[in-house]
N, CA, C and O atoms as CSV, one atom per row, in Angstrom:
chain,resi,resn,atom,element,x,y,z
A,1,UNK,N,N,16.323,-16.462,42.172
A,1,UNK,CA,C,16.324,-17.904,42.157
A,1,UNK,C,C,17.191,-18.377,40.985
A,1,UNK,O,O,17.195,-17.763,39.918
A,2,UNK,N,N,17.891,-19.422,41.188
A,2,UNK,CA,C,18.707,-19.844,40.132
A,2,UNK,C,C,18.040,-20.804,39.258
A,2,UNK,O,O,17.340,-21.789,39.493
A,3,UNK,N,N,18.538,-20.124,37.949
A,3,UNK,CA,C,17.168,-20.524,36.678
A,3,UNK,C,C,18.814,-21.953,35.996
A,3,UNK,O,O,20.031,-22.104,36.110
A,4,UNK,N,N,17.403,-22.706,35.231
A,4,UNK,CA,C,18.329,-23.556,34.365
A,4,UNK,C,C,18.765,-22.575,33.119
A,4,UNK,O,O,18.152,-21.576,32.740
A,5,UNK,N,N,20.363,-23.288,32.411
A,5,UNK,CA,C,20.791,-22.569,31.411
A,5,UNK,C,C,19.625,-22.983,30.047
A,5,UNK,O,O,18.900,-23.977,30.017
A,6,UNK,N,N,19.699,-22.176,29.266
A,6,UNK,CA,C,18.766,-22.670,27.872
A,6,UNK,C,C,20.313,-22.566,26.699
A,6,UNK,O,O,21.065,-21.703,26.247
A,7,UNK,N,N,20.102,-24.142,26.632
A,7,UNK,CA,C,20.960,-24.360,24.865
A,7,UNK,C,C,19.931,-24.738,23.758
A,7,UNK,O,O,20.309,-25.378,22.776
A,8,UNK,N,N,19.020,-24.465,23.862
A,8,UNK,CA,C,18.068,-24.079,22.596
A,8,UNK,C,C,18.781,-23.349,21.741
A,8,UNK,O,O,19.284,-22.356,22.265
A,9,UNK,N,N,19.054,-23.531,20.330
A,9,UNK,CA,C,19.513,-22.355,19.544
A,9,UNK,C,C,19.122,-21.682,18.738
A,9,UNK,O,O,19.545,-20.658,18.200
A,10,UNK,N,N,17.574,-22.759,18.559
A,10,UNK,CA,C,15.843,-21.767,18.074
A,10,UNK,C,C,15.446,-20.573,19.186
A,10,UNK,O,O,15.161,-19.473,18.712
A,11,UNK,N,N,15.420,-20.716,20.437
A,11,UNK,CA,C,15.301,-19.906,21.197
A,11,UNK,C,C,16.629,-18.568,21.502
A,11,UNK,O,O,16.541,-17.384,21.828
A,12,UNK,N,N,17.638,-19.350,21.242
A,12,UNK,CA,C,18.546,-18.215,21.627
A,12,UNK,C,C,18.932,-17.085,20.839
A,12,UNK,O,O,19.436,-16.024,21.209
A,13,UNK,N,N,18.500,-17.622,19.271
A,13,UNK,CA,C,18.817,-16.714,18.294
A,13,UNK,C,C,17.815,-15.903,17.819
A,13,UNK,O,O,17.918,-15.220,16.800
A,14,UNK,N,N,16.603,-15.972,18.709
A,14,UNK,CA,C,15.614,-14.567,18.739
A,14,UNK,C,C,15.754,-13.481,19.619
A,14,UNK,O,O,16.026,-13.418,20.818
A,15,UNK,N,N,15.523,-12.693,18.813
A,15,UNK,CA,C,15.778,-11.080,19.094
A,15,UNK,C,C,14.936,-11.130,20.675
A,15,UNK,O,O,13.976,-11.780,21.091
A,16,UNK,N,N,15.915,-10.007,21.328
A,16,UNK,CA,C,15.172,-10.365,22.450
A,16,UNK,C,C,14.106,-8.749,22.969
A,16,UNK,O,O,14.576,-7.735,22.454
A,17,UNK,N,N,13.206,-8.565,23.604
A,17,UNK,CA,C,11.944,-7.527,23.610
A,17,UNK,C,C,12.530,-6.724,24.440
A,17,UNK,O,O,13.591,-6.965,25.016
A,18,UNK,N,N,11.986,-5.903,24.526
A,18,UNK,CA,C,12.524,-4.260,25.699
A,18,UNK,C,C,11.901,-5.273,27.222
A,18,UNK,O,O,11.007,-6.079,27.480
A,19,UNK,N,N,13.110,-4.544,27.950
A,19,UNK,CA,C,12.641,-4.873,29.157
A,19,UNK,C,C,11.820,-3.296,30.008
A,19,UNK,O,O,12.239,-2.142,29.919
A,20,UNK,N,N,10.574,-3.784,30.793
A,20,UNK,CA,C,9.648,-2.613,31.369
A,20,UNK,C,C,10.237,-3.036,33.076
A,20,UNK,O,O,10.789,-4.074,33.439
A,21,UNK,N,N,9.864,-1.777,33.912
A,21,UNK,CA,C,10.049,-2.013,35.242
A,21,UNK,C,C,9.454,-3.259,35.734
A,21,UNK,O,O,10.060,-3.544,36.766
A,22,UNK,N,N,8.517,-4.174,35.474
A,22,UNK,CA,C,8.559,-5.064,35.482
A,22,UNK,C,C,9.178,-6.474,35.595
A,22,UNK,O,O,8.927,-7.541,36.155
A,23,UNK,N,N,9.940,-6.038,34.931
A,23,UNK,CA,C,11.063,-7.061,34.500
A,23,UNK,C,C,12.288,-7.224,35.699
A,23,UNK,O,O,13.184,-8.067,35.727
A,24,UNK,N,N,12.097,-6.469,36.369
A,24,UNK,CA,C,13.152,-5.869,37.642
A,24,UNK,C,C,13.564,-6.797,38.458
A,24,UNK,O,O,14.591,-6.674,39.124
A,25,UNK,N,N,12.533,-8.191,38.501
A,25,UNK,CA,C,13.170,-9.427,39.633
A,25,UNK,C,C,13.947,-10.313,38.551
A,25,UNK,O,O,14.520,-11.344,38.904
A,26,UNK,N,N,13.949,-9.912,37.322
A,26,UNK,CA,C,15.159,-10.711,36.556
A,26,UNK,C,C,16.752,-10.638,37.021
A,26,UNK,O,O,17.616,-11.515,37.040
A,27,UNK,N,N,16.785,-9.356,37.357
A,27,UNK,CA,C,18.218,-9.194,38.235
A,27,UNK,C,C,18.184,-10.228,39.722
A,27,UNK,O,O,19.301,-10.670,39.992
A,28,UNK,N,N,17.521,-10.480,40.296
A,28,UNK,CA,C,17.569,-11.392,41.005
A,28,UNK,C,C,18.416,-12.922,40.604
A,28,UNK,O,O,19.454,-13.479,40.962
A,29,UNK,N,N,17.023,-13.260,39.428
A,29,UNK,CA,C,17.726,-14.463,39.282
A,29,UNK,C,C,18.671,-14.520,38.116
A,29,UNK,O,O,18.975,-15.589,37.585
A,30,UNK,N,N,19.174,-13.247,37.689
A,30,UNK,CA,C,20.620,-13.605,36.814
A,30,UNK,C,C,21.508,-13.830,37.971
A,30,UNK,O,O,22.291,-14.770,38.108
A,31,UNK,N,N,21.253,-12.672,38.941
A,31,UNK,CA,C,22.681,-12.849,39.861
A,31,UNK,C,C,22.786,-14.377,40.513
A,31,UNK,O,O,23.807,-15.009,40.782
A,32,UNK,N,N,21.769,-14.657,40.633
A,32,UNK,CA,C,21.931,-16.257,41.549
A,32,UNK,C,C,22.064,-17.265,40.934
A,32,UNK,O,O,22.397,-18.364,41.379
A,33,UNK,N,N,21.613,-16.742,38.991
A,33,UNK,CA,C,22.100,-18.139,38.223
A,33,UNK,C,C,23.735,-17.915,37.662
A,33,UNK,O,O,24.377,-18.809,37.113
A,34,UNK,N,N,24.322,-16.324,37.967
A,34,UNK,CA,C,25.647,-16.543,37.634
A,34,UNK,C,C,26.267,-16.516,39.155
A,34,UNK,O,O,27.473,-16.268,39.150
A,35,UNK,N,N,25.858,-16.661,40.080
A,35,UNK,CA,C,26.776,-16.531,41.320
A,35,UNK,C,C,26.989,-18.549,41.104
A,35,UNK,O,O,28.105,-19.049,41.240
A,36,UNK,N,N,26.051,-19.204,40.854
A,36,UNK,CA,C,25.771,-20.436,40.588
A,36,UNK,C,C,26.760,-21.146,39.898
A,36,UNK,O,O,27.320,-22.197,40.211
A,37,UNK,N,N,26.945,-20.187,38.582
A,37,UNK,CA,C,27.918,-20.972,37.693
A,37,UNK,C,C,29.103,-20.078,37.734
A,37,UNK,O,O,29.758,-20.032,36.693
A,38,UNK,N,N,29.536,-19.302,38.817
A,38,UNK,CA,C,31.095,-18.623,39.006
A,38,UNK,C,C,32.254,-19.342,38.538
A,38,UNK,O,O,33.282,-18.674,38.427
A,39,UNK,N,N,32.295,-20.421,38.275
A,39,UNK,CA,C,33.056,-21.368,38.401
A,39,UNK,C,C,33.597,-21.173,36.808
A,39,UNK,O,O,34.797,-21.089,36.544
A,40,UNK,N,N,32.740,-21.125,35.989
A,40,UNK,CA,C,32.862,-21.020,34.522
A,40,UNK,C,C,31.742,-20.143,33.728
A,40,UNK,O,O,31.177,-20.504,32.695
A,41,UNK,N,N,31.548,-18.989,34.381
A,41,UNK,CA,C,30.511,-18.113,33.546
A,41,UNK,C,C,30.628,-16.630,34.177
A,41,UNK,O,O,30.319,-16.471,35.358
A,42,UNK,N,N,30.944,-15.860,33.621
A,42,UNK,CA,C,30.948,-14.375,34.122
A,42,UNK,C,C,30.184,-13.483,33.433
A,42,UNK,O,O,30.535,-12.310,33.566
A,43,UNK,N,N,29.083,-13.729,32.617
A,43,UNK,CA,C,28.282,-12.872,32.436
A,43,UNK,C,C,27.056,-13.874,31.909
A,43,UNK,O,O,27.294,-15.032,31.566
A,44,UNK,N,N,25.729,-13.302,31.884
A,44,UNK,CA,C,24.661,-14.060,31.348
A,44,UNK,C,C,23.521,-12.812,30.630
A,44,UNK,O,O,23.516,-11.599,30.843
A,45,UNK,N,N,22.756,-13.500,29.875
A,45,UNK,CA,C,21.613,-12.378,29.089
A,45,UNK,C,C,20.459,-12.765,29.386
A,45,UNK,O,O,20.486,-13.992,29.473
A,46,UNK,N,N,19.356,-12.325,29.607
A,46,UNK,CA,C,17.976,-13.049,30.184
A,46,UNK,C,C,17.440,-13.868,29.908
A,46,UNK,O,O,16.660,-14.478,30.639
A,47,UNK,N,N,17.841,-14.253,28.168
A,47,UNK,CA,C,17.226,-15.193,27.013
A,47,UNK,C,C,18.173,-16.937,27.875
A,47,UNK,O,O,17.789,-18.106,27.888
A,48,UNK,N,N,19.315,-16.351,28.393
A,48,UNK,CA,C,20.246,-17.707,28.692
A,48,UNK,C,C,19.126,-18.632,30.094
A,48,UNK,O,O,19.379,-19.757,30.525
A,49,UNK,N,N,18.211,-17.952,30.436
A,49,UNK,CA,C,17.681,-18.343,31.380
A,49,UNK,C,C,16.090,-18.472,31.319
A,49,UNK,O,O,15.195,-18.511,32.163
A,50,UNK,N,N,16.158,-18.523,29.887
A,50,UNK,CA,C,14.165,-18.713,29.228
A,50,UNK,C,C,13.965,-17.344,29.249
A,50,UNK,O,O,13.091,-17.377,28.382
A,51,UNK,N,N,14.062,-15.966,29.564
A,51,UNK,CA,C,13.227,-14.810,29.526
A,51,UNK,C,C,13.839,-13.894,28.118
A,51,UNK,O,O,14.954,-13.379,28.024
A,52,UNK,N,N,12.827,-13.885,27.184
A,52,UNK,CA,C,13.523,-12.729,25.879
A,52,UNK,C,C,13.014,-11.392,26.306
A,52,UNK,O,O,11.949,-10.900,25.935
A,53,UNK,N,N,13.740,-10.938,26.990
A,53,UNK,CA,C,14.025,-9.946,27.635
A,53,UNK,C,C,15.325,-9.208,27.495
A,53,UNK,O,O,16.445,-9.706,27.612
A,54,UNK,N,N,15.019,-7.887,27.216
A,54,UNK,CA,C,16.848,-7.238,26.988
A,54,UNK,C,C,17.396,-6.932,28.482
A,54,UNK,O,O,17.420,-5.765,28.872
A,55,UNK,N,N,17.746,-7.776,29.146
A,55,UNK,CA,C,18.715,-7.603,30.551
A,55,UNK,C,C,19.862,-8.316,30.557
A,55,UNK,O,O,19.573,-9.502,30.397
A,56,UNK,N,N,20.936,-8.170,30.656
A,56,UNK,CA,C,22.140,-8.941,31.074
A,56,UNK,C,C,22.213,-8.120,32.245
A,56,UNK,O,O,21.686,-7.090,32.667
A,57,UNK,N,N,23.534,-9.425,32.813
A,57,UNK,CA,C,24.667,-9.669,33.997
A,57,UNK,C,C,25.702,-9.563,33.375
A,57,UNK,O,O,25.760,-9.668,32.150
A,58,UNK,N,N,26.875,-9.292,34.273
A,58,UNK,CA,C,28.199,-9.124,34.191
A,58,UNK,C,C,29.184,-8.837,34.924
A,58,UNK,O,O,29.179,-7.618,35.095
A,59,UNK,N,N,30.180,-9.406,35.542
A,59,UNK,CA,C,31.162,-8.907,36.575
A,59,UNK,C,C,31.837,-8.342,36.061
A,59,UNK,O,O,32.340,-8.669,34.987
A,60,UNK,N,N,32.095,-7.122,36.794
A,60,UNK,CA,C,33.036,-5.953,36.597
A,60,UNK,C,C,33.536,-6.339,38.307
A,60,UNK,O,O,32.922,-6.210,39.367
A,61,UNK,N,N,35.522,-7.083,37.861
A,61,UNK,CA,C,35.754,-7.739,38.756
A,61,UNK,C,C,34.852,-8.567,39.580
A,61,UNK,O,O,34.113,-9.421,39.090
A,62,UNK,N,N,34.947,-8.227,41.193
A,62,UNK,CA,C,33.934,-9.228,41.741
A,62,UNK,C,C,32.879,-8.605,41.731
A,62,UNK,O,O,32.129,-9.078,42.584
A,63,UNK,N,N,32.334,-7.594,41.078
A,63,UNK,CA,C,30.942,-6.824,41.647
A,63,UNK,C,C,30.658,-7.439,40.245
A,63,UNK,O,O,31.456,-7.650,39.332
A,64,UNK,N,N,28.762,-7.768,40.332
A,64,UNK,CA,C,28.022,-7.953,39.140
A,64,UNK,C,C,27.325,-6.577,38.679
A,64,UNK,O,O,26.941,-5.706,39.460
A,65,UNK,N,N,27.238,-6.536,37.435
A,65,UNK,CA,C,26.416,-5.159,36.698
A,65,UNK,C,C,25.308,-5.893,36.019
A,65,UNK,O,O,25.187,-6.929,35.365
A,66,UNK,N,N,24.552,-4.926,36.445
A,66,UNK,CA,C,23.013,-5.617,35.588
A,66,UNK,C,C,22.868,-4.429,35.037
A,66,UNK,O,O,23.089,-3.340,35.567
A,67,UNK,N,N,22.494,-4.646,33.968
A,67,UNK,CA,C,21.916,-3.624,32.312
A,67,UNK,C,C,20.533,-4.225,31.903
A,67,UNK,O,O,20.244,-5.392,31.637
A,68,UNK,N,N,19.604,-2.870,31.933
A,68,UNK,CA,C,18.298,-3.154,31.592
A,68,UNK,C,C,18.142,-2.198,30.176
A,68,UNK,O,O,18.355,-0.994,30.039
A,69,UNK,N,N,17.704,-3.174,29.220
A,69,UNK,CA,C,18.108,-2.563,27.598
A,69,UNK,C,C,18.707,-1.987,27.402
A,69,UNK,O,O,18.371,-0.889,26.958
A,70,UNK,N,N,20.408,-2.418,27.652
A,70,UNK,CA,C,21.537,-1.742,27.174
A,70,UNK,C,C,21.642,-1.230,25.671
A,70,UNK,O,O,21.027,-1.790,24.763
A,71,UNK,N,N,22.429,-0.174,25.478
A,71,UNK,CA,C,22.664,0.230,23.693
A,71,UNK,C,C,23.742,0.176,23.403
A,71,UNK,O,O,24.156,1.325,23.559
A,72,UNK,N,N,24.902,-0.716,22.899
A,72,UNK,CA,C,26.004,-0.203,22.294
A,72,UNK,C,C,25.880,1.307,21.409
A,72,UNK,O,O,25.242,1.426,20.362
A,73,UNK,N,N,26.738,2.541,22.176
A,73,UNK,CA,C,26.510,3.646,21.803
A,73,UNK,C,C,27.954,3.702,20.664
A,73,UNK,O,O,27.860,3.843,19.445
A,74,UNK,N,N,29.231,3.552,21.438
A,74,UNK,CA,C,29.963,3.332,20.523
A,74,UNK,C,C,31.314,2.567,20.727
A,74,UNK,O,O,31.412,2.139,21.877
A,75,UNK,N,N,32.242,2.318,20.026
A,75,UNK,CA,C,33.217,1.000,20.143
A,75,UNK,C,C,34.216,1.078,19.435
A,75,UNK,O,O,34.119,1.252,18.221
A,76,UNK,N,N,35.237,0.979,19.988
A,76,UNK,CA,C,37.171,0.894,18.905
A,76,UNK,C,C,37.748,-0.092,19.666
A,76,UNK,O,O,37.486,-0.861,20.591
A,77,UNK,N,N,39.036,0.368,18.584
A,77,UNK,CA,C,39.752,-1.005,18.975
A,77,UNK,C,C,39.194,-2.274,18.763
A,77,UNK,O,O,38.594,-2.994,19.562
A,78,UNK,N,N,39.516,-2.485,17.385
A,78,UNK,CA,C,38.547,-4.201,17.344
A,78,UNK,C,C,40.366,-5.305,17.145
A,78,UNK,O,O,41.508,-5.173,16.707
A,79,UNK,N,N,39.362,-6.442,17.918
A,79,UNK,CA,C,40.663,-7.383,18.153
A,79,UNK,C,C,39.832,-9.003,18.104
A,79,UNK,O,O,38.700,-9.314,18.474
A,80,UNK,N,N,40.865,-9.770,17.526
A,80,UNK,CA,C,40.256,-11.259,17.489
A,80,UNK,C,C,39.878,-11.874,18.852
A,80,UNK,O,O,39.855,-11.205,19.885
A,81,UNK,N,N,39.741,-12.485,18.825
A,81,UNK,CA,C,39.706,-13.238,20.330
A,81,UNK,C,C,38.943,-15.062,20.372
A,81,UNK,O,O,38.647,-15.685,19.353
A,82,UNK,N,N,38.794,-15.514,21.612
A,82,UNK,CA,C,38.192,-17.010,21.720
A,82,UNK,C,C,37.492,-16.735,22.460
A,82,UNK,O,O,37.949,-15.920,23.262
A,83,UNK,N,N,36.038,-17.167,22.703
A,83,UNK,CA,C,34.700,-17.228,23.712
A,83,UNK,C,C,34.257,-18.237,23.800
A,83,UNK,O,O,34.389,-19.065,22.900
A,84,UNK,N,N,33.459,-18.531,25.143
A,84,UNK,CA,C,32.926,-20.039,25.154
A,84,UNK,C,C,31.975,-19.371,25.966
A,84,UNK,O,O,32.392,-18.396,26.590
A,85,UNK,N,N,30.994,-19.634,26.067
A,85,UNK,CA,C,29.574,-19.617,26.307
A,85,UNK,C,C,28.828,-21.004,26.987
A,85,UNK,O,O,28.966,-22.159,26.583
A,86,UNK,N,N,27.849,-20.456,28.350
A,86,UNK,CA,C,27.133,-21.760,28.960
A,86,UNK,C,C,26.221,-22.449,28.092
A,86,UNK,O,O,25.796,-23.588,28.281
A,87,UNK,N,N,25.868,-21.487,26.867
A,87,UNK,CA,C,25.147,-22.481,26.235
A,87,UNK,C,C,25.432,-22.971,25.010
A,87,UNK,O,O,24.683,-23.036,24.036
A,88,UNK,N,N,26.757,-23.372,25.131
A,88,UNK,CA,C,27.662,-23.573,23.987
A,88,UNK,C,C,28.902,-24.908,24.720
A,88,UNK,O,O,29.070,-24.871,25.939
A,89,UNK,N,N,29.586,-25.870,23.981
A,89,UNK,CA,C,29.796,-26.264,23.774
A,89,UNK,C,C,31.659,-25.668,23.188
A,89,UNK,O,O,31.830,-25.221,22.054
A,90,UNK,N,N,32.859,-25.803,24.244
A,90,UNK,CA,C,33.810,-25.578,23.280
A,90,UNK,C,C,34.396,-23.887,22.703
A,90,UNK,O,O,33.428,-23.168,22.458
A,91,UNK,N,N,34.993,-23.584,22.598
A,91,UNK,CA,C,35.084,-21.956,22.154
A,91,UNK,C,C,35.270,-21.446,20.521
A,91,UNK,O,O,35.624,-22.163,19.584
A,92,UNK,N,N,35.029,-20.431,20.488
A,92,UNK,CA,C,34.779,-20.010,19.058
A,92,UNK,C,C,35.395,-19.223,18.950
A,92,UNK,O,O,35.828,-18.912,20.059
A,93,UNK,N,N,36.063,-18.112,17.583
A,93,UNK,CA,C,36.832,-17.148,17.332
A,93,UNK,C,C,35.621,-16.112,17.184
A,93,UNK,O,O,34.620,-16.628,16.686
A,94,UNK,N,N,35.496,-14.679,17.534
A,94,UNK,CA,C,34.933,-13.610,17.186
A,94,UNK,C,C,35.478,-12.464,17.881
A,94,UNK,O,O,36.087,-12.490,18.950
A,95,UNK,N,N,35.068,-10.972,16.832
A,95,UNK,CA,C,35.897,-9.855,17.145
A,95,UNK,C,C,35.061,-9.015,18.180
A,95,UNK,O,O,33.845,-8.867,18.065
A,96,UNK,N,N,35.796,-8.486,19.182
A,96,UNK,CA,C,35.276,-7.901,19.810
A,96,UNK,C,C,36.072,-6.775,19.858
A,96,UNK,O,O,36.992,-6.837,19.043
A,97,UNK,N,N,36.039,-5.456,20.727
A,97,UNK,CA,C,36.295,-4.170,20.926
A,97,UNK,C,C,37.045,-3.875,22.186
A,97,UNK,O,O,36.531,-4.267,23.234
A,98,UNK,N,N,38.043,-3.322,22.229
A,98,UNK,CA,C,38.755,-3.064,23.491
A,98,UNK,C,C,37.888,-2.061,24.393
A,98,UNK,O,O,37.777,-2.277,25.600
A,99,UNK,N,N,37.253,-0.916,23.756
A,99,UNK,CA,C,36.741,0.275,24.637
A,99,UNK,C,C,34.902,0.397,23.701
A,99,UNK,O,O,34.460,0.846,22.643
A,100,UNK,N,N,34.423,-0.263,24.828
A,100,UNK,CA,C,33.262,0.685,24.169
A,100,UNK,C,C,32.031,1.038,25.283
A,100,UNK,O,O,32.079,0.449,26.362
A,101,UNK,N,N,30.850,2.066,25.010
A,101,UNK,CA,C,30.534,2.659,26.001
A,101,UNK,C,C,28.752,2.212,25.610
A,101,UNK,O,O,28.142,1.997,24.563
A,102,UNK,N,N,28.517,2.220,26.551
A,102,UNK,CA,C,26.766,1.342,26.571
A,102,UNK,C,C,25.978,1.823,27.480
A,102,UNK,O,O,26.037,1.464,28.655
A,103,UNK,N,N,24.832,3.031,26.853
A,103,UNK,CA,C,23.620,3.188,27.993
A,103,UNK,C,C,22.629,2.295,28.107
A,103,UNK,O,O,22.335,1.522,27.195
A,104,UNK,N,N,21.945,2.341,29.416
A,104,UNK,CA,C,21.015,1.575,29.694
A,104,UNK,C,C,20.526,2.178,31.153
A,104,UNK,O,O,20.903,3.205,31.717
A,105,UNK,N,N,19.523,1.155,31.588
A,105,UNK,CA,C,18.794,1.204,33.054
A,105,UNK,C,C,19.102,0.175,33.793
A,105,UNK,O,O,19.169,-1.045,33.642
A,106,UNK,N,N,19.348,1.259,34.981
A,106,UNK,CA,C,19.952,0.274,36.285
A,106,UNK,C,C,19.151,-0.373,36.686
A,106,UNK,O,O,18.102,-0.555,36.068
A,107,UNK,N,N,19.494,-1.076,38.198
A,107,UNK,CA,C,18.100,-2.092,38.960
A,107,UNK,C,C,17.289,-0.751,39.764
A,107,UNK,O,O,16.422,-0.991,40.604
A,108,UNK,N,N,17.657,0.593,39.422
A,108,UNK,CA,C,16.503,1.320,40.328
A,108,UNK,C,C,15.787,2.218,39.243
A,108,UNK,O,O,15.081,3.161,39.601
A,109,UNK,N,N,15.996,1.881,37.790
A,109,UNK,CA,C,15.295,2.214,36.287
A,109,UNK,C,C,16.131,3.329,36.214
A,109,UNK,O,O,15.514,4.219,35.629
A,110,UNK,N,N,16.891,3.578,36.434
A,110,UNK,CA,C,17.628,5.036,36.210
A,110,UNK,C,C,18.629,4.860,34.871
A,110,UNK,O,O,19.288,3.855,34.605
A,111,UNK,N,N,18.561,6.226,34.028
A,111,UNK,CA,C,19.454,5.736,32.967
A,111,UNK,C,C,20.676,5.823,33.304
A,111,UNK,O,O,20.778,6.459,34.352
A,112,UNK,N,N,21.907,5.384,32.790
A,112,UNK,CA,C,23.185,5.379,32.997
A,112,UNK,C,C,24.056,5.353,31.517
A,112,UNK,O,O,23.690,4.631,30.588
A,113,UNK,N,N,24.874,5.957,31.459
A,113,UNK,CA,C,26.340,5.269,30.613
A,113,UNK,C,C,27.513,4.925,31.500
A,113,UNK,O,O,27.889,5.398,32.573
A,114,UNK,N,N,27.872,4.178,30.905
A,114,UNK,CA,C,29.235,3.199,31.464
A,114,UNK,C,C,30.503,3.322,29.774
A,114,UNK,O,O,30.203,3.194,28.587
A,115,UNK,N,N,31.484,3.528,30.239
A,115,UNK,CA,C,32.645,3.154,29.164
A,115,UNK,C,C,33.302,1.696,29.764
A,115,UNK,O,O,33.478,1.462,30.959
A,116,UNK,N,N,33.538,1.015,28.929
A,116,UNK,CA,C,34.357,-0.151,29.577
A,116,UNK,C,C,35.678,-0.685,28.728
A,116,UNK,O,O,35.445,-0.816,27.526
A,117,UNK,N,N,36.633,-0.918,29.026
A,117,UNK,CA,C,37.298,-1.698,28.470
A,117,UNK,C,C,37.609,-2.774,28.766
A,117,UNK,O,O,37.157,-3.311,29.777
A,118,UNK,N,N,38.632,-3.477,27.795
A,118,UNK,CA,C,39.586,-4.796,28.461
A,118,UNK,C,C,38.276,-6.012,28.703
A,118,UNK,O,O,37.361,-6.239,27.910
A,119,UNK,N,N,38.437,-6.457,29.592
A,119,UNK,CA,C,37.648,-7.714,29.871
A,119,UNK,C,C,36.031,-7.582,30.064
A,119,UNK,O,O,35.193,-8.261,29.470
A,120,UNK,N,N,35.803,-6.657,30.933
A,120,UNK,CA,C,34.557,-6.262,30.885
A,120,UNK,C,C,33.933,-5.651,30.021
A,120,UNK,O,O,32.764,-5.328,30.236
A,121,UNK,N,N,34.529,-5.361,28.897
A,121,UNK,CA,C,34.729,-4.739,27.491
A,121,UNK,C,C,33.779,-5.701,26.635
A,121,UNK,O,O,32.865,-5.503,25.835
A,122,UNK,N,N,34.525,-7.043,27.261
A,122,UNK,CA,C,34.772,-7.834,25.824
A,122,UNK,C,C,33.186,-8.897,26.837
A,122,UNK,O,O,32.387,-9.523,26.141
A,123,UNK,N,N,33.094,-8.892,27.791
A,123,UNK,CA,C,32.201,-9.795,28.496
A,123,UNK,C,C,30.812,-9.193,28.012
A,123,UNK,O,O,30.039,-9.910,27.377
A,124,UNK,N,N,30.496,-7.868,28.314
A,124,UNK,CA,C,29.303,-7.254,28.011
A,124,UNK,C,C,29.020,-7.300,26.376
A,124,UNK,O,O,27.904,-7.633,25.977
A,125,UNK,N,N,29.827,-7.036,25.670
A,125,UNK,CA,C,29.870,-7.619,24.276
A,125,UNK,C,C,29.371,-8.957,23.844
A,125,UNK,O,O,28.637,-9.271,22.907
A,126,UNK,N,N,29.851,-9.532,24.598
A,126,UNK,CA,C,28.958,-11.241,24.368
A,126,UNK,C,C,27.718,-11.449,24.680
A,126,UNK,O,O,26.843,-12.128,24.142
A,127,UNK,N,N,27.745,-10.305,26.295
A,127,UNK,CA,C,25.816,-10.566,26.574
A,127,UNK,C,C,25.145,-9.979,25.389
A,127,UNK,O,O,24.126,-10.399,24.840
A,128,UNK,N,N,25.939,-8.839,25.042
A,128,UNK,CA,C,24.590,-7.631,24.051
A,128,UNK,C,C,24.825,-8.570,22.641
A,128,UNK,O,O,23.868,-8.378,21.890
A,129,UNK,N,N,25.465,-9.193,22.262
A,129,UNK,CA,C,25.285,-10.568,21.099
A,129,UNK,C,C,24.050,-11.092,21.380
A,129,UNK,O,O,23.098,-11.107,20.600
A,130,UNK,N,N,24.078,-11.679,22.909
A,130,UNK,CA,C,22.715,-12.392,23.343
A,130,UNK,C,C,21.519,-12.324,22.702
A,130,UNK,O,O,20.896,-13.131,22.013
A,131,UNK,N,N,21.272,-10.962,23.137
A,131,UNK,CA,C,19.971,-9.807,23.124
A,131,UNK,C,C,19.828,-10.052,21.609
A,131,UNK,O,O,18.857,-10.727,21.265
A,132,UNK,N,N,20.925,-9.451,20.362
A,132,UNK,CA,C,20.019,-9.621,19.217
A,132,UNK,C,C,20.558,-11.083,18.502
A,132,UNK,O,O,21.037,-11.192,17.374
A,133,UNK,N,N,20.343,-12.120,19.460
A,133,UNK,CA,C,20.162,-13.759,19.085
A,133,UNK,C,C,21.453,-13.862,18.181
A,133,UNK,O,O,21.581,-14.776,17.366
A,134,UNK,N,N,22.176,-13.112,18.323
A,134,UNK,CA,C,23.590,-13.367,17.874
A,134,UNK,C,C,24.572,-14.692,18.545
A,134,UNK,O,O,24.320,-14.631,19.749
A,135,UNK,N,N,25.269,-15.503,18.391
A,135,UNK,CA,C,25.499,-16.748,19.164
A,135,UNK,C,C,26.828,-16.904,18.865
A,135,UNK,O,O,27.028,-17.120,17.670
A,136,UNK,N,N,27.739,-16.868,19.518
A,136,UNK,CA,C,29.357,-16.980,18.696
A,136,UNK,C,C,29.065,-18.230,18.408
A,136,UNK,O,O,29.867,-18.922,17.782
């Protein structure tokens, strides 16, 4: 179900809790609150939608990736860049990483690593900001 965005920035800048199998219909409604805002949003974190929960979204191209308590394992290549965010206002300067690689649990709890670069690099980087209430 498609959730409203949260621009709270008392709420957004708390750390967000482990997600349990439980948590598993959150992939639902990230995908339908970012299929929602395609227009201007390509990734979201659970907190963007009221739940402090460690889950993000993210398109890798047109397919979405959902990460259930992702870990930045490790990361190079750091480069400036501009971000704008749904619950933000306008874009901001912060550094992000060309290549970096992040385990976590899929939507069927299974662990995974992923390496990513380039855009999806730099998108999943902004959700996992989310998670520890980091806010460009």
């Amino acid at each position: 179900m498609e959730k409203k965005i949260v621009k709270d920035m008392m709420f957004l800048s708390q750390v967000s809790q482990p997600a349990s199998q439980e948590d598993l219909p959150l992939a639902k409604d990230l995908q339908d609150t970012l299929q929602a805002n395609r227009e201007t949003c390509v990734g979201l974190a659970a907190n963007m939608i009221g739940v402090q929960k460690r889950v993000i979204i993210f398109n890798i191209g047109m397919i979405p990736m959902v990460m259930f308590n992702p870990v930045l394992k490790s990361f190079e290549g750091p480069y400036e860049t501009e971000e704008g965010c749904l619950s933000l206002t306008g874009v901001r300067p912060t550094t992000r990483y060309e290549k970096i690689t992040v385990s976590y649990r899929d939507i069927h709890w299974k662990e995974q690593t992923i390496t990513l670069t380039g855009f999806p690099a730099q998108i999943c980087q902004h959700e996992l900001d989310h998670l520890e209430g980091v806010i460009i």
